[in-house]
C-alpha positions in Angstrom: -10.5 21.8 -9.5 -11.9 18.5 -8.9 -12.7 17.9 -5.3 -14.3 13.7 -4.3 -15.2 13.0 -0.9 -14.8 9.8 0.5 -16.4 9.2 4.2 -13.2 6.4 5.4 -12.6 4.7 9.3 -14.8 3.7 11.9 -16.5 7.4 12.5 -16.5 8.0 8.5 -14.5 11.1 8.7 -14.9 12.8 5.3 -11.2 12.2 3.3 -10.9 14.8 0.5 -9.3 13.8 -2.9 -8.4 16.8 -5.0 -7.0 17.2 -8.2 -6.7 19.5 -11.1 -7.4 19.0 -14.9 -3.8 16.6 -15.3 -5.3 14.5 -12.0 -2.1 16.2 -10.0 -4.0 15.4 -6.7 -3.8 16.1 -2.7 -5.3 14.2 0.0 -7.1 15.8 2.8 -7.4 13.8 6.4 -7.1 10.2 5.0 -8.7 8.5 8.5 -7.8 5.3 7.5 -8.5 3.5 4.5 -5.6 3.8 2.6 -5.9 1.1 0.2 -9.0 2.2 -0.6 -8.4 5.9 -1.0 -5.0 4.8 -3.5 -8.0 2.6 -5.7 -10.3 5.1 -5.9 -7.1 7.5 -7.0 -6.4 5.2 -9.1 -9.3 4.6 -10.7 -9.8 8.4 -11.7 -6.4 8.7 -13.0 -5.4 10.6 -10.2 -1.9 10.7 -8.6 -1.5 11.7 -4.9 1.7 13.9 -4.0 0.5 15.6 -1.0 -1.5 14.5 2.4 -2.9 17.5 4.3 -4.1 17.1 7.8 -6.5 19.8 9.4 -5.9 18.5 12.5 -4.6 16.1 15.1 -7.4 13.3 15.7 -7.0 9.9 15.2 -10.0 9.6 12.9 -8.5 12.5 10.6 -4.9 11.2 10.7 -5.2 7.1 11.1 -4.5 6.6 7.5 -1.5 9.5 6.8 1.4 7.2 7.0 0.0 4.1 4.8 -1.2 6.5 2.1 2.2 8.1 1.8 4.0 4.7 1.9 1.7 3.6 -0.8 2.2 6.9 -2.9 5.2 8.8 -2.4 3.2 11.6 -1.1 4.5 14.1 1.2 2.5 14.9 4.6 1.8 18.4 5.6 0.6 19.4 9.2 0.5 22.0 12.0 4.0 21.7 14.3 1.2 20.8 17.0 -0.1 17.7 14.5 3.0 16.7 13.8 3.9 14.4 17.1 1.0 12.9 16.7 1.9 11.8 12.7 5.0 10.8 14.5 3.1 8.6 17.2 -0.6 7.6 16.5 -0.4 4.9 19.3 0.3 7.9 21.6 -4.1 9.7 21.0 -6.6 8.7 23.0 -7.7 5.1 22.3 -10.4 4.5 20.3 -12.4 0.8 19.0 -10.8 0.4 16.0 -8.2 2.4 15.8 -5.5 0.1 16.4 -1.6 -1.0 15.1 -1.3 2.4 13.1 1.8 3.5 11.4 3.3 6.3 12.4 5.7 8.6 9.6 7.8 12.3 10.0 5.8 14.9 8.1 7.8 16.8 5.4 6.1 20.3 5.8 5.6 21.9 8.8 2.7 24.5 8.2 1.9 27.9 9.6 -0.6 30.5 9.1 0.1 32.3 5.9 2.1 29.2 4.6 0.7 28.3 0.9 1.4 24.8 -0.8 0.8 24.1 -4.7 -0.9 21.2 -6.1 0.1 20.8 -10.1 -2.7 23.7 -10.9 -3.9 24.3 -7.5 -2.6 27.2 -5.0 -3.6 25.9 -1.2 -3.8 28.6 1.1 -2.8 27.6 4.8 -4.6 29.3 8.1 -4.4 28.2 11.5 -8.0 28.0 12.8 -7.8 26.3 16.3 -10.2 25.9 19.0 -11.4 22.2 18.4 -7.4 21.1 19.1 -4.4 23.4 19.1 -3.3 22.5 15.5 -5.9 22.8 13.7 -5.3 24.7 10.2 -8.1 25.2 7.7 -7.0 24.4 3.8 -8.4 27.1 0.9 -8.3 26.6 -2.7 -10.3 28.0 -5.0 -13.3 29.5 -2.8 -13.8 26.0 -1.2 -12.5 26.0 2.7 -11.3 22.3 4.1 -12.0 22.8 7.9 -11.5 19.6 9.9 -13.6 19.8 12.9 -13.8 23.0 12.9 -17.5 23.8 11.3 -20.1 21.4 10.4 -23.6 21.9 9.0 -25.3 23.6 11.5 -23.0 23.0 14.1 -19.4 23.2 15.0 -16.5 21.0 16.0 -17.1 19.5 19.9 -14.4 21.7 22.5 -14.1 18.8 25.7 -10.9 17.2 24.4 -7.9 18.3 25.6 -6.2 21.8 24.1 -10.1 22.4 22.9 -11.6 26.0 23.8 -15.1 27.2 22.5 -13.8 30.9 22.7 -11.3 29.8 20.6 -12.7 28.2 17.9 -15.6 31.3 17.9 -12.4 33.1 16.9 -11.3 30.8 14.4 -14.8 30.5 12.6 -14.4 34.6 13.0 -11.3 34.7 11.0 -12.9 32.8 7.8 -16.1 35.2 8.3 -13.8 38.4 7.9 -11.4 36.7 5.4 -14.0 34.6 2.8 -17.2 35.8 1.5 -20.3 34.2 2.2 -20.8 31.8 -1.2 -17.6 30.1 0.2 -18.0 26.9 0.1 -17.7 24.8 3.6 -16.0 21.1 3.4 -16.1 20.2 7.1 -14.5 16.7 8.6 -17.9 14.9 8.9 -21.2 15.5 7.6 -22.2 17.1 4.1 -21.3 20.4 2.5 -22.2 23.8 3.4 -21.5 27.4 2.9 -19.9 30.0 5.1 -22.6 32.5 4.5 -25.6 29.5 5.7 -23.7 28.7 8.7 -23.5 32.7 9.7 -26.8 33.0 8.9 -28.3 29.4 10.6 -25.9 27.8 12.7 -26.9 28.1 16.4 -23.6 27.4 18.1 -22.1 31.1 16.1 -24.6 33.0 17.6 -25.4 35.9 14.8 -22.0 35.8 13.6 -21.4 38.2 10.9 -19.1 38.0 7.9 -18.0 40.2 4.7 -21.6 39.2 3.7 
């Protein structure tokens, strides 16, 4: 598994292109960009038939419709994500976030759900707290959290439907579920690991996992 990062939109929310060995690929939270993200595909040989979305922020979603206008790709999201996929124009404003497209997802995902990627077997677990919908993405010991879990810190609970009990729970769940060596590909910021975070994160504090 192949996994490129590319930081796309006005708050450089990390976008997640990843593909097996043939270059069958899946987007993670194109934020915009999408021109961009189909060059870079295109320059690595890669073709995009799926668009994940962790969550329901503009800066995570801005992009979904254009990249699966320009690829054929199908969009997969939480039922709670999905209006907002529907209606972008409907989120909170933000500066340059503006004129998006909106488009119907084709999968509807729930916790236990699973998609496959040419090679790749996407595990899907619902993981809320920083919004209702979110849903972290596994494949292949790497978790795709959204906003969930960042480098030493975690996803920010004042928007509306966000709970900091909640996403405790959430973070929880992957502790129990994933060893430490996990590897953590959060929405912003660089990579980390599940065990690091449990170990050094302030906001989990003393969290413990499978170790």
């Amino acid at each position: 598994m192949k996994i490129l990062c590319v930081p796309v939109g006005p708050l450089q929310a990390n976008c997640y292109l990843v593909s097996d060995e043939q270059g069958r690929a899946f987007a993670i939270d194109p934020g915009g960009e999408a021109d961009r993200l189909v060059k870079t595909a295109e320059e690595r040989s890669l073709t995009i038939s799926h668009i994940l979305l962790t969550h329901g922020h503009v800066d995570h979603l801005a992009g979904a419709a254009d990249l699966a206008r320009l690829t054929g790709a199908v969009i997969g999201c939480a039922a709670e994500t999905a209006p907002l996929v529907r209606r972008p124009e409907s989120m909170m404003a933000i500066p340059g976030f503006q004129n998006l497209s909106g488009a119907e997802p084709d999968l509807i995902l729930a916790d236990g759900d699973s998609v496959d990627v040419g090679e790749i077997h996407v595990d899907v677990i619902t993981t809320p707290g920083h919004s209702p919908g979110d849903v972290t993405y596994h494949a292949e010991g790497h978790l795709f959290c959204g906003d969930l879990l960042f480098y030493r810190s975690v996803g920010r609970t004042d928007f509306p439907g966000g709970d900091f009990g909640t996403l405790l729970s959430s973070v929880q769940k992957l502790a129990d579920r994933f060893p430490a060596s996990t590897v953590v590909l959060p929405g912003h910021m660089q990579a980390t690991t599940l065990g690091a975070e449990l170990q050094l994160n302030p906001f989990l504090g003393g969290m413990t996992g499978r170790g």
